[in-house]
C-alpha positions in Angstrom: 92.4 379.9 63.4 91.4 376.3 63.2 92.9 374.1 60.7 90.9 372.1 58.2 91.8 368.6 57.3 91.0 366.1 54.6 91.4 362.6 54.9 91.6 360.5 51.9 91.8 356.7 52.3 91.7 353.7 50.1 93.7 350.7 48.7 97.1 350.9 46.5 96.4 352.7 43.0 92.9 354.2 43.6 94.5 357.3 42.6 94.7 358.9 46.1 98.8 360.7 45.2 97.5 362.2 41.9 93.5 363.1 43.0 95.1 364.9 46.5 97.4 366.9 44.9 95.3 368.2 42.0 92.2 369.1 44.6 95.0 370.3 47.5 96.0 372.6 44.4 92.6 373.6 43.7 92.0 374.3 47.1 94.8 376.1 48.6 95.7 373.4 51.1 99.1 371.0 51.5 99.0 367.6 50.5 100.8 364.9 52.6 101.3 361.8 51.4 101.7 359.8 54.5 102.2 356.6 51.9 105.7 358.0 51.1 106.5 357.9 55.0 105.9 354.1 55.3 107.7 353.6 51.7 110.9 355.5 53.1 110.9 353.3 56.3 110.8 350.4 54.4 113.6 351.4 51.7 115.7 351.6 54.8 114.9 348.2 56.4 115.3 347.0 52.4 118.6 349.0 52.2 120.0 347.0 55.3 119.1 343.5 53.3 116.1 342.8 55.4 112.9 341.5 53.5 109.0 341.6 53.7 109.3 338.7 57.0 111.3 341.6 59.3 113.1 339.4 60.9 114.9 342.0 63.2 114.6 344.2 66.3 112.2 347.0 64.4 112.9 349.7 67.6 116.6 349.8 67.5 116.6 349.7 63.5 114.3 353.0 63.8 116.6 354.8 66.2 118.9 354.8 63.0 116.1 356.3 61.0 114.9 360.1 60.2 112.3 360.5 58.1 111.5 364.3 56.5 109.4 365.8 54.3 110.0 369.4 52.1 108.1 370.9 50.2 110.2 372.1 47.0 108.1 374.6 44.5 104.8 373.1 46.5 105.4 369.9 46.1 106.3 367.1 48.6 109.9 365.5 49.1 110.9 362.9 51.0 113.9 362.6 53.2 115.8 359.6 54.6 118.5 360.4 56.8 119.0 363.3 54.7 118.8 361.9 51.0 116.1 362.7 48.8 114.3 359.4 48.4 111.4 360.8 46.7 112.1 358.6 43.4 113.4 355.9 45.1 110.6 354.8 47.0 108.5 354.7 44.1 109.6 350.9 42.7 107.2 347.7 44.0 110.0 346.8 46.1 109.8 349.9 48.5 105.8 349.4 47.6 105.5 345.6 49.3 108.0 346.6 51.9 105.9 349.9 52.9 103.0 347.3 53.5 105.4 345.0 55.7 106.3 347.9 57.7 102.8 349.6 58.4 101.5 346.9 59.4 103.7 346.8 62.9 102.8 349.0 65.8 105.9 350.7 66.5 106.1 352.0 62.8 102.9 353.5 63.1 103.8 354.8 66.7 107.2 356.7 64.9 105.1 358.3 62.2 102.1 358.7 64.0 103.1 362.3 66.1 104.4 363.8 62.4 101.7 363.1 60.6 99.2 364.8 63.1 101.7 368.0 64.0 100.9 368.5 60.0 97.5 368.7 60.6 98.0 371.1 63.3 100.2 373.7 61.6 98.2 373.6 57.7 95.1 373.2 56.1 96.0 369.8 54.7 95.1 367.1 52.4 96.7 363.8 53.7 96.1 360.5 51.9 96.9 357.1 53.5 95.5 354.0 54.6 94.1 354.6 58.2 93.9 358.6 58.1 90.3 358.8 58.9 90.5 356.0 61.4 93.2 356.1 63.2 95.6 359.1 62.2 92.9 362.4 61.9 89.8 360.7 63.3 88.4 363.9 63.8 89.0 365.2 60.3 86.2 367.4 58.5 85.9 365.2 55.6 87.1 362.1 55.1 86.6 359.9 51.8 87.7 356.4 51.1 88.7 356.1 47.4 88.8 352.8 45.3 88.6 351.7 42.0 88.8 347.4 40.6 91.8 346.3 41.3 92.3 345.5 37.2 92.3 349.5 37.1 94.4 350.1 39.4 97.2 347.7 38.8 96.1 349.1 35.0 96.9 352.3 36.3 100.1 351.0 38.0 101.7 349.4 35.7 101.4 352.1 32.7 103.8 354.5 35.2 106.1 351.5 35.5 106.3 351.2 32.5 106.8 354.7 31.6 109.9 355.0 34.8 111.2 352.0 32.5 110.2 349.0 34.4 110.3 345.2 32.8 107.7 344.2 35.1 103.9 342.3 33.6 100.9 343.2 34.0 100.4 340.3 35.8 103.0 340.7 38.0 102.1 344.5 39.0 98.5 343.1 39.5 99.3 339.7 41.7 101.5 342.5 43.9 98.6 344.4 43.8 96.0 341.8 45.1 98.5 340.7 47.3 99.2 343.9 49.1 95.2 344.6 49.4 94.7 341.3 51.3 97.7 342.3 53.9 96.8 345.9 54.2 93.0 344.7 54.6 93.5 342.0 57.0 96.5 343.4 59.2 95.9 343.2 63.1 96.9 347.2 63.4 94.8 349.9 61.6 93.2 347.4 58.4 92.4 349.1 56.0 88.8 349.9 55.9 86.4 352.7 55.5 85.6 354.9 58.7 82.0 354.9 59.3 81.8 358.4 58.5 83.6 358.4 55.3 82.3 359.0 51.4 83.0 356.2 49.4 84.4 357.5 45.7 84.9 354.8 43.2 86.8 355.9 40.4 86.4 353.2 38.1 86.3 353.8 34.3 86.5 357.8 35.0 89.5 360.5 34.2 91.4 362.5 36.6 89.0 365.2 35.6 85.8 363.7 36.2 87.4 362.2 39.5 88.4 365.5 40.3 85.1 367.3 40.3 84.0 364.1 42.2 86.0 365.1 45.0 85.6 368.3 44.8 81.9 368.1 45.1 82.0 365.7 48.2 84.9 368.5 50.2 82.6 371.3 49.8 79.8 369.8 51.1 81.5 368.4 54.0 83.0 371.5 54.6 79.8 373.0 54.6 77.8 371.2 56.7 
């Protein structure tokens, strides 16, 4: 039987983690966070003292990399090199370095074969930046989610604070704004809407009402 897949793209904190897994749940499907692949690679590259500039050979330092993902009591883990980074990868260090690391072609090129065998193998939700452009472009439904980028660092900031992070407001959203520019306006796969996409703006509503939203645009694509 044919697998179905959902791609859900949009810019950092529009919600696409928490709105993928809650509708993959409601819908009987895997969710993939292909975010959490990028974030692992760059935790290593951080791990071996090199910053957002990558000043290194990128192909040998991913010949020392393997990157997994588990799913433990349904929900997604993520492996480097067989430690369970799934925590880790979470702070805005492994956040600006996942943007660094995307953003060059072998990267893409090393994750690029995993993240479609997923889609091959499951009914899947995966959420990313260029999922319905470049990674499923033949997806069944594909949606570009986005919120103000006040929410979203809003939205950032309250589950750094609540991990106990020191960082502002104003810090969480300069990193924000500044990691929307470079994922925007990156030579390989910017992020942008596919032309066949449903745009979803989840400004000022809840995970509820955002839920239904999504819920509403995947049965209709499925549908049709």
């Amino acid at each position: 039987m044919k697998t179905i897949a959902i791609a859900i793209d949009g810019p950092a904190g529009a919600g696409k983690s928490s709105l993928a897994k809650a509708v993959s749940s409601k819908l009987g499907y895997i969710y993939i966070d292909t975010g959490a692949l990028y974030r692992a690679i760059g935790l290593a590259f951080s791990r071996k003292g090199i910053d957002t500039d990558l000043n290194c050979n990128i192909e040998e330092m991913l010949k020392e990399i393997k990157v997994d993902i588990k799913f433990i009591d349904d929900t997604q883990h993520v492996f480097l090199n067989g430690e369970d980074v799934s925590d880790e990868i979470r702070t805005p260090t492994a956040s600006m370095m996942a943007s660094a690391v995307s953003a060059k072609p072998a990267v893409r090129a090393f994750l690029l074969d995993m993240q479609r065998d997923f889609a091959k193998k499951y009914n899947c939700i995966m959420d990313g930046r260029d999922i319905g452009t470049v990674v499923l472009p033949d997806a069944k439904v594909k949606i570009f989610l986005t919120a103000s980028a006040e929410e979203r660092a809003m939205r950032r900031f309250r589950e750094l604070k609540e991990k106990g992070s020191d960082a502002t407001f104003e810090e969480v959203l300069a990193d924000m704004e500044k990691r929307d520019f470079n994922d925007s306006n990156r030579a390989i796969a910017p992020l942008k809407p596919a032309e066949d996409s449903v745009i979803a703006d989840t400004t000022g509503k809840t995970v509820e009402e955002s839920v239904v939203m999504l819920m509403e645009i995947i049965k209709k694509g499925i549908e049709d």
